[in-house]
N, CA, C and O atoms as a Maestro MAE file, in Angstrom:
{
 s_m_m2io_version
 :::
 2.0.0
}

f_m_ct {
 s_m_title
 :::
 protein
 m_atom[288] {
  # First column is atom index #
  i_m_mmod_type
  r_m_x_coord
  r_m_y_coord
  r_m_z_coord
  i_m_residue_number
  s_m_chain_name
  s_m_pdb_residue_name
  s_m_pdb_atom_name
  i_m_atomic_number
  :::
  1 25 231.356 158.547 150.418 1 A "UNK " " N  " 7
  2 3 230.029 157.982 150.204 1 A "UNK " " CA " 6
  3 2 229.821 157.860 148.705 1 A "UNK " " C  " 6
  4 15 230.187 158.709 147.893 1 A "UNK " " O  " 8
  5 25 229.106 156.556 148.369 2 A "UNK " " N  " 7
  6 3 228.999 156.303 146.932 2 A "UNK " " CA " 6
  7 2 228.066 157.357 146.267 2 A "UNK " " C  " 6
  8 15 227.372 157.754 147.203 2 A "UNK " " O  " 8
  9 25 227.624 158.128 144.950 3 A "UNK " " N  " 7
  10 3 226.754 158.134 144.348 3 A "UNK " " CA " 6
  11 2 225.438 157.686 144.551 3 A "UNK " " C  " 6
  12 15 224.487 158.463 144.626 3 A "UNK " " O  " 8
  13 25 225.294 155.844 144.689 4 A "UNK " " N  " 7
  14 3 224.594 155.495 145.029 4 A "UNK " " CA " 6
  15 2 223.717 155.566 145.787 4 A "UNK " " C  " 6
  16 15 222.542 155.850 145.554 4 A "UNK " " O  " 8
  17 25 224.439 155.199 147.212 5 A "UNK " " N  " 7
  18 3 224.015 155.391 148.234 5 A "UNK " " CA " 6
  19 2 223.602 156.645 148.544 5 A "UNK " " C  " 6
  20 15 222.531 156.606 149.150 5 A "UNK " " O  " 8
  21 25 223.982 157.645 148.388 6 A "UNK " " N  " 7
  22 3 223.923 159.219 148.050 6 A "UNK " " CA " 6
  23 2 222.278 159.591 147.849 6 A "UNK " " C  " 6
  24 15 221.441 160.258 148.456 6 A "UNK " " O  " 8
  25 25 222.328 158.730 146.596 7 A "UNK " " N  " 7
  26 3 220.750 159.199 145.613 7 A "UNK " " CA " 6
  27 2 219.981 158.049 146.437 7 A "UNK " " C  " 6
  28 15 218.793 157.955 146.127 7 A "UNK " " O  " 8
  29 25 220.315 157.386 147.173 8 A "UNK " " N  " 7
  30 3 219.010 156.317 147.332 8 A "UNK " " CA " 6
  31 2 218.674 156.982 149.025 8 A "UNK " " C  " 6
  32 15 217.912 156.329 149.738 8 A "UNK " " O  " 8
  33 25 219.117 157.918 149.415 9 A "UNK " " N  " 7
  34 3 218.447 158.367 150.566 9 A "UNK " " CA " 6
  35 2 218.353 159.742 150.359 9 A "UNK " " C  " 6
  36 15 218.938 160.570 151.058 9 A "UNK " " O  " 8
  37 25 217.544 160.034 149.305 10 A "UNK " " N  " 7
  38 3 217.516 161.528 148.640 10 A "UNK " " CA " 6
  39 2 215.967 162.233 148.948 10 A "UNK " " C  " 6
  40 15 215.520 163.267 148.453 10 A "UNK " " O  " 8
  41 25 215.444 161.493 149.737 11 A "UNK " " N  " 7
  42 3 213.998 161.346 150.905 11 A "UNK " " CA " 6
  43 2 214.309 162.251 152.212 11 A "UNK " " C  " 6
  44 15 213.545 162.877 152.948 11 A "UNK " " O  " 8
  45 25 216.167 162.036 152.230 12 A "UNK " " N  " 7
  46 3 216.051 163.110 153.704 12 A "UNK " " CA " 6
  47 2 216.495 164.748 153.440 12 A "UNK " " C  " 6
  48 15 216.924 165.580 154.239 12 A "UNK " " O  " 8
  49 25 216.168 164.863 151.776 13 A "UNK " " N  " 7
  50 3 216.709 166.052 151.440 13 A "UNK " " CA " 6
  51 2 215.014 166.339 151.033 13 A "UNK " " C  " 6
  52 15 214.777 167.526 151.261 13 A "UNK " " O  " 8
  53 25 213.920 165.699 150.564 14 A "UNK " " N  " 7
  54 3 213.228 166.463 150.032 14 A "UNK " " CA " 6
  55 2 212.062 164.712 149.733 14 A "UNK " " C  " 6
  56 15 212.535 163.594 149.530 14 A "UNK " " O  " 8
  57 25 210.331 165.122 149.824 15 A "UNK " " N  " 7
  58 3 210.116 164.187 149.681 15 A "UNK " " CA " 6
  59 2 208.367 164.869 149.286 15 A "UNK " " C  " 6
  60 15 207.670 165.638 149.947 15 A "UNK " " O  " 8
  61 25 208.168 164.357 148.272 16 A "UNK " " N  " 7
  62 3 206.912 164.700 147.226 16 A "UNK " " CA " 6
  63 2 205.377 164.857 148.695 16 A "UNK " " C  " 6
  64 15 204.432 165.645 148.747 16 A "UNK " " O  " 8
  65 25 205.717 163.920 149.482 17 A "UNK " " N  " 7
  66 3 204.207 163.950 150.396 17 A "UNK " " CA " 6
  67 2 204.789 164.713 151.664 17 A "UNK " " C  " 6
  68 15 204.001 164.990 152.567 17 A "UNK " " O  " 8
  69 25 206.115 165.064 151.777 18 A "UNK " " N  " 7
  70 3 206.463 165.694 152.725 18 A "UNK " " CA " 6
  71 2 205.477 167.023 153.863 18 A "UNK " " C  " 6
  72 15 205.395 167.146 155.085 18 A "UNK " " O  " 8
  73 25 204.946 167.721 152.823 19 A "UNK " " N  " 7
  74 3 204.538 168.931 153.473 19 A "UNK " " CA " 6
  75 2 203.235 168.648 153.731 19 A "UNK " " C  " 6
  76 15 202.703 169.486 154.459 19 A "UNK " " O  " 8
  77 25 202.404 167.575 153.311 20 A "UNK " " N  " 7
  78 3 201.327 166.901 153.595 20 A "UNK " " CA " 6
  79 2 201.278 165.564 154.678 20 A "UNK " " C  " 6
  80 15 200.270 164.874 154.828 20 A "UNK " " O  " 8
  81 25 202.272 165.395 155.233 21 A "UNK " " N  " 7
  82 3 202.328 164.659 156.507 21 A "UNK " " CA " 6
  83 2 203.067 164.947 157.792 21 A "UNK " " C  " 6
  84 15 204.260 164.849 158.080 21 A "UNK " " O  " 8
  85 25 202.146 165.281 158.388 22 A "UNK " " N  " 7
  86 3 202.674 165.693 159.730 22 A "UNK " " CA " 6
  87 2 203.454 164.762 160.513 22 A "UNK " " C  " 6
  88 15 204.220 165.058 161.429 22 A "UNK " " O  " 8
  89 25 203.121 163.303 159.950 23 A "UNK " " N  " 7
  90 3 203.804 162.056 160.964 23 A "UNK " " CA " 6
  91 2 204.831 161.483 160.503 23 A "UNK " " C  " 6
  92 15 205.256 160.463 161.046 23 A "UNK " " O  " 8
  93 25 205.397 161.991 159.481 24 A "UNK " " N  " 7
  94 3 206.764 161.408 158.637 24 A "UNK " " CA " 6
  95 2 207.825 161.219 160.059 24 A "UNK " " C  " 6
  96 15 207.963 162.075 160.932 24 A "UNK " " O  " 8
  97 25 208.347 160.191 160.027 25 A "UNK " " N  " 7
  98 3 209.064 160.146 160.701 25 A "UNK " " CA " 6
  99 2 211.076 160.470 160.048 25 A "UNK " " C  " 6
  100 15 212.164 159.973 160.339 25 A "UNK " " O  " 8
  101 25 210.723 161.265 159.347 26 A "UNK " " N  " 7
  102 3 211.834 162.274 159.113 26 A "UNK " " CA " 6
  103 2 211.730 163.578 159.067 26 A "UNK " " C  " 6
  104 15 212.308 164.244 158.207 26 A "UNK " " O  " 8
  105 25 211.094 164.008 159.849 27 A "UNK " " N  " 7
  106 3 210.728 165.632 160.007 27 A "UNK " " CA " 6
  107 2 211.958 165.727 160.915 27 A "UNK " " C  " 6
  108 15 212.972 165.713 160.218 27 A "UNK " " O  " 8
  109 25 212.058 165.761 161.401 28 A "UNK " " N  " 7
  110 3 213.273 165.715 162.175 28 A "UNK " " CA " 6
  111 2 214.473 165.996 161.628 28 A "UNK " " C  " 6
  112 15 215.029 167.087 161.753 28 A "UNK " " O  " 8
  113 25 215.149 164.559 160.694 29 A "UNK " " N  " 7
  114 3 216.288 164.638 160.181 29 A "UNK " " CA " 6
  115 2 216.455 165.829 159.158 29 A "UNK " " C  " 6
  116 15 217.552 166.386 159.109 29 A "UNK " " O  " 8
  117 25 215.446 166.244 158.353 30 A "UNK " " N  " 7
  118 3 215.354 167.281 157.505 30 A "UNK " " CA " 6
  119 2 215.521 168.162 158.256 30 A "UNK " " C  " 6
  120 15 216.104 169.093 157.699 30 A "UNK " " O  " 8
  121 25 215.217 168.408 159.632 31 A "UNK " " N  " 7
  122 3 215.431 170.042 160.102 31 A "UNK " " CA " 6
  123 2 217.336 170.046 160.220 31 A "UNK " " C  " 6
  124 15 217.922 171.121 160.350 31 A "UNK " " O  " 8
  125 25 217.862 169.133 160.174 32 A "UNK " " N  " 7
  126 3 219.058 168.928 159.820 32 A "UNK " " CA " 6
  127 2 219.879 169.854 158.980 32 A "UNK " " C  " 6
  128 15 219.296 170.312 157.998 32 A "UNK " " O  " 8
  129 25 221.205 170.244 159.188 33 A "UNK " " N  " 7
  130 3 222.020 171.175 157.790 33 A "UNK " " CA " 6
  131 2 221.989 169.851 156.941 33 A "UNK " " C  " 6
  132 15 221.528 168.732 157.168 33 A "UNK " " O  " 8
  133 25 222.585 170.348 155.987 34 A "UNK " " N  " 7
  134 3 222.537 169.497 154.931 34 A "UNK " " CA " 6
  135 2 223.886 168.716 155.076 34 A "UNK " " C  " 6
  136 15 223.983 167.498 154.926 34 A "UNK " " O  " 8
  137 25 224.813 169.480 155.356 35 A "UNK " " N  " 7
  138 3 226.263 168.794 156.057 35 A "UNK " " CA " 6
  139 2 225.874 167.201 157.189 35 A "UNK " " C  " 6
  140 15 226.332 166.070 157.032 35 A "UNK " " O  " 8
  141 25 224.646 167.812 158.557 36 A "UNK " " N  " 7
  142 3 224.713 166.884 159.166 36 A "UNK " " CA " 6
  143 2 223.972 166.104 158.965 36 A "UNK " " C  " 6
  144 15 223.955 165.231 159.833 36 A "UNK " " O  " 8
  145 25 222.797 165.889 157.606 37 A "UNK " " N  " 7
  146 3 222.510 164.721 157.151 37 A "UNK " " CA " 6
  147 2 223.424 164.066 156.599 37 A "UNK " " C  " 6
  148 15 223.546 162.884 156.921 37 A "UNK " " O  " 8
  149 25 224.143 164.532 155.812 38 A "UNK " " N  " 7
  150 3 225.132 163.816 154.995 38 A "UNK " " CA " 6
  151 2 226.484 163.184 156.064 38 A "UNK " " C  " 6
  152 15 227.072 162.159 155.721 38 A "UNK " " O  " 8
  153 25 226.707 163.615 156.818 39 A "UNK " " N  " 7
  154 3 227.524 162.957 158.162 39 A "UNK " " CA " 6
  155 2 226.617 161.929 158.939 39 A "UNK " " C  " 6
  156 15 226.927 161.277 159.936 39 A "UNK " " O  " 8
  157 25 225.686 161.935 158.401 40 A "UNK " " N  " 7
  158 3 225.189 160.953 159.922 40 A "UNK " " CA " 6
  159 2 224.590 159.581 158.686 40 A "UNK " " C  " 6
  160 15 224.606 158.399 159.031 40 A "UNK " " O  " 8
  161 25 224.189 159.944 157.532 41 A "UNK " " N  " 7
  162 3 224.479 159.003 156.480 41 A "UNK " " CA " 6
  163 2 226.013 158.391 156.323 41 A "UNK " " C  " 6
  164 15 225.935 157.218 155.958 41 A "UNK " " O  " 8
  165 25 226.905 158.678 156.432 42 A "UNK " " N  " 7
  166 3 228.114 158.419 156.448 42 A "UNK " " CA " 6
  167 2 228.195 157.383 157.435 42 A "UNK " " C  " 6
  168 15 228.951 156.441 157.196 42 A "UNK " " O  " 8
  169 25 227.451 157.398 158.653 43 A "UNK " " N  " 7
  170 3 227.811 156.998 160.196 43 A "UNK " " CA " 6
  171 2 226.975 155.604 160.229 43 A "UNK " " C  " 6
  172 15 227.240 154.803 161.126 43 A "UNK " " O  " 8
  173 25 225.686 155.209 158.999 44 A "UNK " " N  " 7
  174 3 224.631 154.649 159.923 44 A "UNK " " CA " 6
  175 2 225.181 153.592 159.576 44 A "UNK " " C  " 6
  176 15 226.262 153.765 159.014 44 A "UNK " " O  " 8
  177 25 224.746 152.218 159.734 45 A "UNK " " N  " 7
  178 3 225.089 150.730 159.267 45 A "UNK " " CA " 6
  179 2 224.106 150.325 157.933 45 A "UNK " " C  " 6
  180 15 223.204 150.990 157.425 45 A "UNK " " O  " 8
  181 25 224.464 149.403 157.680 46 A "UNK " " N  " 7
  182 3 223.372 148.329 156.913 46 A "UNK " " CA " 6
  183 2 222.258 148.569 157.002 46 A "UNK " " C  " 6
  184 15 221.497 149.226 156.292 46 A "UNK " " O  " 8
  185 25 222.061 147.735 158.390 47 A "UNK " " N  " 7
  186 3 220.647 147.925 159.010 47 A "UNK " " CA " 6
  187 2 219.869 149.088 158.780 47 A "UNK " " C  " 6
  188 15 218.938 149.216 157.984 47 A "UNK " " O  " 8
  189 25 220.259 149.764 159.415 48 A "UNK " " N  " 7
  190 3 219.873 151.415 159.673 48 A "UNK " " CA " 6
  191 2 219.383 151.988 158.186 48 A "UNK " " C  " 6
  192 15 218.330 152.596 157.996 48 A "UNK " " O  " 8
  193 25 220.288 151.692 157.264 49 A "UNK " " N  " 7
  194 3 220.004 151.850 155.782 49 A "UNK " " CA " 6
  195 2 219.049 151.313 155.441 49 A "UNK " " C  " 6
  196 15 218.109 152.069 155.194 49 A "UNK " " O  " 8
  197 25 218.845 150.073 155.290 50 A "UNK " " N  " 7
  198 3 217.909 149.215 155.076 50 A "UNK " " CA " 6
  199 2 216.431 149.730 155.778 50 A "UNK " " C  " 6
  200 15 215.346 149.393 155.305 50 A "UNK " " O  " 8
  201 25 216.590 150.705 157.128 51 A "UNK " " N  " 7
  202 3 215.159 150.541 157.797 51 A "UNK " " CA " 6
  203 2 214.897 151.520 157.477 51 A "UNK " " C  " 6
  204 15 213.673 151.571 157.349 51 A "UNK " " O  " 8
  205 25 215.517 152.746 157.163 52 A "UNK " " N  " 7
  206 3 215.469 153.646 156.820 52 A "UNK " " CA " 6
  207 2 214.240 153.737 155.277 52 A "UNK " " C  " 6
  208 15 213.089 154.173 155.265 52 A "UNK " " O  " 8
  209 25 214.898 153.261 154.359 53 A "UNK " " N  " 7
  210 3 214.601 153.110 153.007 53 A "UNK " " CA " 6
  211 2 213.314 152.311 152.790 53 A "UNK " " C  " 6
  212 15 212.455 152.527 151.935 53 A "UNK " " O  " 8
  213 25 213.345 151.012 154.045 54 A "UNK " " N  " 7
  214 3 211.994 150.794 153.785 54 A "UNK " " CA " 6
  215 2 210.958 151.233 154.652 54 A "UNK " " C  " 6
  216 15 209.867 150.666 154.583 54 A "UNK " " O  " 8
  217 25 211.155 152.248 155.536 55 A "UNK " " N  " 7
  218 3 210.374 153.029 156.493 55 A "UNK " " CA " 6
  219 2 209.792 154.115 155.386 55 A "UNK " " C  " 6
  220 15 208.582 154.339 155.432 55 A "UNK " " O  " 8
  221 25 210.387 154.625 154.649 56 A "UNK " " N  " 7
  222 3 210.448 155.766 153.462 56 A "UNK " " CA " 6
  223 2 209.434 155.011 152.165 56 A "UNK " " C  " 6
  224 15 208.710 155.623 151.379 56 A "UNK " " O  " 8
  225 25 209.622 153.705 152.231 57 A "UNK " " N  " 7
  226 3 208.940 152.991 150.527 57 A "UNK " " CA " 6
  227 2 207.552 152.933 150.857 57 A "UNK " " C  " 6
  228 15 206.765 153.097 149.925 57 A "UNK " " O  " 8
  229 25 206.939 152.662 152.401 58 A "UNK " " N  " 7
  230 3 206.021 151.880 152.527 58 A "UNK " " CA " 6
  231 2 205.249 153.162 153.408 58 A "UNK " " C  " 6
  232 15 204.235 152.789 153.998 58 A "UNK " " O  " 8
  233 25 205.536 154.337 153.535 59 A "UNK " " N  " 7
  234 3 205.137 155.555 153.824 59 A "UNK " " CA " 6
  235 2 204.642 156.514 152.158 59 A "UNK " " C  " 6
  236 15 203.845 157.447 152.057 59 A "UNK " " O  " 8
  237 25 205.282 155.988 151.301 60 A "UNK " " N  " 7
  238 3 205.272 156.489 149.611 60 A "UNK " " CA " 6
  239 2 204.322 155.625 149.030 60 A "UNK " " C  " 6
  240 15 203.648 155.997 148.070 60 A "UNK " " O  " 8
  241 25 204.174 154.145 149.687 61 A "UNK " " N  " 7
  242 3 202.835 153.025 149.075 61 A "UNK " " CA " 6
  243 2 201.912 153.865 149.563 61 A "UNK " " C  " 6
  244 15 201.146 154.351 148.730 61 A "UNK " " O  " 8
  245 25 201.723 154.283 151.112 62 A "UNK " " N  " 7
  246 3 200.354 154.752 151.940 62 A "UNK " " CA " 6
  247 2 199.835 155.713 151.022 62 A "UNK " " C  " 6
  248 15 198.782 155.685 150.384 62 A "UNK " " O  " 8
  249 25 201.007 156.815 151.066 63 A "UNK " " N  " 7
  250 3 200.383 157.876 150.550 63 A "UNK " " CA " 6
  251 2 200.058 158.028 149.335 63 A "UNK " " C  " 6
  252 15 199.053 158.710 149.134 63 A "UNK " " O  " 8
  253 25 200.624 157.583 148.410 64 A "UNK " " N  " 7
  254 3 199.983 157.320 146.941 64 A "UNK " " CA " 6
  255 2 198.316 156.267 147.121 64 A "UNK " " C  " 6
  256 15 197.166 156.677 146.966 64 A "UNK " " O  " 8
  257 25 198.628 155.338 147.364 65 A "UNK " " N  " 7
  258 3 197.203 154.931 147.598 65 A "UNK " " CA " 6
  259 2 195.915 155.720 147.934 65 A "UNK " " C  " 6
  260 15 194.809 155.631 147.401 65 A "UNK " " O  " 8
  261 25 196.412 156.672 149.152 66 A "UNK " " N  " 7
  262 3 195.207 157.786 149.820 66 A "UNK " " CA " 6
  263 2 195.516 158.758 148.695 66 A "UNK " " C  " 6
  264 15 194.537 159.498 148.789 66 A "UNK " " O  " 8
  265 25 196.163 159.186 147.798 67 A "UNK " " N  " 7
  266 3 195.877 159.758 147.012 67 A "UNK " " CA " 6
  267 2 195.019 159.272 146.089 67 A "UNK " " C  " 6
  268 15 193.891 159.734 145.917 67 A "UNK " " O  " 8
  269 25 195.529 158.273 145.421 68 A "UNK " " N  " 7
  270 3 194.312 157.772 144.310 68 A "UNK " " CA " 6
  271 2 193.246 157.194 144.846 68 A "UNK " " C  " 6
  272 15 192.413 156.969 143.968 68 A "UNK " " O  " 8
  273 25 192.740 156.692 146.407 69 A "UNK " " N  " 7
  274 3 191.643 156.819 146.453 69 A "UNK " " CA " 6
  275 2 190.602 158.085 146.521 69 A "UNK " " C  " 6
  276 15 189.417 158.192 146.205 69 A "UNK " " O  " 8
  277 25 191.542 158.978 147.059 70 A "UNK " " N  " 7
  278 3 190.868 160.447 147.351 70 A "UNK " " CA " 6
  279 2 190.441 160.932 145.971 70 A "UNK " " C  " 6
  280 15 189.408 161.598 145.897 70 A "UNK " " O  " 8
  281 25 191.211 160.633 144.762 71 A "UNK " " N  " 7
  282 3 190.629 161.442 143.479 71 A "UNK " " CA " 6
  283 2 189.686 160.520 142.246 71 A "UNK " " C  " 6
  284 15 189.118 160.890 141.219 71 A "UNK " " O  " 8
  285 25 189.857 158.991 142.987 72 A "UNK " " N  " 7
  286 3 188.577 158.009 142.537 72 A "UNK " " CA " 6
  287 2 187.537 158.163 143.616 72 A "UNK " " C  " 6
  288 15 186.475 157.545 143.542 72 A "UNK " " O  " 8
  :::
 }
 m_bond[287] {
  # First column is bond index #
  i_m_from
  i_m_to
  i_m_order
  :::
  1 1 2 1
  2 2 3 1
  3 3 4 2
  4 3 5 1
  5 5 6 1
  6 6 7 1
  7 7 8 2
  8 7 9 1
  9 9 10 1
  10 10 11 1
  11 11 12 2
  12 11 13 1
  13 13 14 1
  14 14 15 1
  15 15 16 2
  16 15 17 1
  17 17 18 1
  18 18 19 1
  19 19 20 2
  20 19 21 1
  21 21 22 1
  22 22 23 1
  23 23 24 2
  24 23 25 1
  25 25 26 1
  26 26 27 1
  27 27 28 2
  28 27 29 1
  29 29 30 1
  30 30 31 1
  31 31 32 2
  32 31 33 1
  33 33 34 1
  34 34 35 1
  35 35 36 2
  36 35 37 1
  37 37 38 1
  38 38 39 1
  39 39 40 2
  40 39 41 1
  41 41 42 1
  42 42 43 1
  43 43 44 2
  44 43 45 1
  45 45 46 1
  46 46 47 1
  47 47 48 2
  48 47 49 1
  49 49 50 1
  50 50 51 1
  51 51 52 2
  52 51 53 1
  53 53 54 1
  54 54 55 1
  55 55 56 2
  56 55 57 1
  57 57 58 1
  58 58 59 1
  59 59 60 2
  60 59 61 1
  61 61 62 1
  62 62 63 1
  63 63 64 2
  64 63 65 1
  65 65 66 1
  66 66 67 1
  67 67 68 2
  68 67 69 1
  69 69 70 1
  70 70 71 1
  71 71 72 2
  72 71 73 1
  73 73 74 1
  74 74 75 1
  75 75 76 2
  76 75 77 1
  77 77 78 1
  78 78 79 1
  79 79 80 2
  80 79 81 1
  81 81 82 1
  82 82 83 1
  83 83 84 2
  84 83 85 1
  85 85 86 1
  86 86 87 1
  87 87 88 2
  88 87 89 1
  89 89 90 1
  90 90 91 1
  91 91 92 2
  92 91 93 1
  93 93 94 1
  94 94 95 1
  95 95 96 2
  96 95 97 1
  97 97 98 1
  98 98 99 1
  99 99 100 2
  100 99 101 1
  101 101 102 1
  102 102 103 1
  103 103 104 2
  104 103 105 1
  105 105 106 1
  106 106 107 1
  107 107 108 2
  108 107 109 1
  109 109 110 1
  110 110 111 1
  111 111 112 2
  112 111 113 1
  113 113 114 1
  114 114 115 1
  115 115 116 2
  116 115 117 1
  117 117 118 1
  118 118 119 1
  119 119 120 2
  120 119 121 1
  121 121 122 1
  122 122 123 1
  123 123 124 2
  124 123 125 1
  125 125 126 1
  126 126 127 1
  127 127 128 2
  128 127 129 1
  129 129 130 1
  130 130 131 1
  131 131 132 2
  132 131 133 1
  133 133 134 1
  134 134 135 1
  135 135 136 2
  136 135 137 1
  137 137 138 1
  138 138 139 1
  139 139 140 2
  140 139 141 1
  141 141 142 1
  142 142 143 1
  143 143 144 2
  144 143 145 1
  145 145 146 1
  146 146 147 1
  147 147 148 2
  148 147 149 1
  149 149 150 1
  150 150 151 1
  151 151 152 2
  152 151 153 1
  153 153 154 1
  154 154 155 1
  155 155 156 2
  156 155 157 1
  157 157 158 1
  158 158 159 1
  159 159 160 2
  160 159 161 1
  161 161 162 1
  162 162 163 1
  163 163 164 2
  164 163 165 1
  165 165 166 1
  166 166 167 1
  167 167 168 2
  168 167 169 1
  169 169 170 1
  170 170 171 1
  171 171 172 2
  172 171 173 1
  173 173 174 1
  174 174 175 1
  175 175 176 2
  176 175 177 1
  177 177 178 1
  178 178 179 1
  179 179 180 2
  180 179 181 1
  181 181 182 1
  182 182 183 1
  183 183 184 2
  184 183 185 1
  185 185 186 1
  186 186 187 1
  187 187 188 2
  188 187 189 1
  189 189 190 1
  190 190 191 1
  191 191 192 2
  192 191 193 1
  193 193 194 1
  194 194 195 1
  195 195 196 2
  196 195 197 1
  197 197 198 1
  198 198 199 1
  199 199 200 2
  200 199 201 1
  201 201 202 1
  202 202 203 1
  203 203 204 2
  204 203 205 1
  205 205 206 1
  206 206 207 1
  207 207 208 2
  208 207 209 1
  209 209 210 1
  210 210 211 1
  211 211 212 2
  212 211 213 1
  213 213 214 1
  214 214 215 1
  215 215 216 2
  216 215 217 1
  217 217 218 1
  218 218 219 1
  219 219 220 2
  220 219 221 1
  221 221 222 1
  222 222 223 1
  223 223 224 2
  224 223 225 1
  225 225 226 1
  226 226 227 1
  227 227 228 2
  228 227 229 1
  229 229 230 1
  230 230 231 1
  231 231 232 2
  232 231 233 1
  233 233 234 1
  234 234 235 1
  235 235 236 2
  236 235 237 1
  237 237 238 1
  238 238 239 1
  239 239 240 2
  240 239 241 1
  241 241 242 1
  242 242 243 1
  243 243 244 2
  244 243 245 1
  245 245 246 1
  246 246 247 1
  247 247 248 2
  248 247 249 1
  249 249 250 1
  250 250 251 1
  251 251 252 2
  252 251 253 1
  253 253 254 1
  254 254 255 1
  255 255 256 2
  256 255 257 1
  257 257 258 1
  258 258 259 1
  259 259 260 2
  260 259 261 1
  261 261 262 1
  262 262 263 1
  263 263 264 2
  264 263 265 1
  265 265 266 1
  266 266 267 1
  267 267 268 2
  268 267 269 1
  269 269 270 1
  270 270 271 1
  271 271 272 2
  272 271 273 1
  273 273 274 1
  274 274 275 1
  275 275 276 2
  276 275 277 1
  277 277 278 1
  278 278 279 1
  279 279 280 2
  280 279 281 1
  281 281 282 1
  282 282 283 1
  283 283 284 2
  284 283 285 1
  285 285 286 1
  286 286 287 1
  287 287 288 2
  :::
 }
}
C-alpha cells in the first residue's frame, strides 16, 4: 500500500469529531485492530475508496459548520 493512499484514509485510525458523533458511519471499522483496517484497505476497490473518502469529507463539512454555527 502506497504512503498515499495510507495517509488519505487516516479517518479510520482517528477522526477530530469522532467522539462527538454517535452516527459516524465508521464506528465500526475503528473498533477494528489496526492490522484489520489496514487489510481490508488493502482489499477495497476504487469505488469503495472513493465512497469512503467522500462519505468522511462531507461528514467533516457537517460538522465543522454545526460547529461554527454553535459558537456564532
Amino acid at each position: 500500500m502506497s504512503y498515499i493512499r495510507f495517509t488519505s484514509h487516516a479517518f479510520l485510525f482517528g477522526c477530530a469529531f469522532y467522539e462527538n458523533n454517535p452516527d459516524c458511519p465508521f464506528i465500526e471499522l475503528r473498533k477494528l485492530a489496526i492490522e484489520e483496517r489496514v487489510q481490508l484497505l488493502k482489499k477495497i476497490t476504487f469505488q469503495e475508496n472513493n465512497y469512503l473518502e467522500s462519505t468522511h469529507k462531507e461528514c467533516l463539512k457537517k460538522r465543522k459548520y454545526l460547529k461554527r454555527k454553535i459558537i456564532h
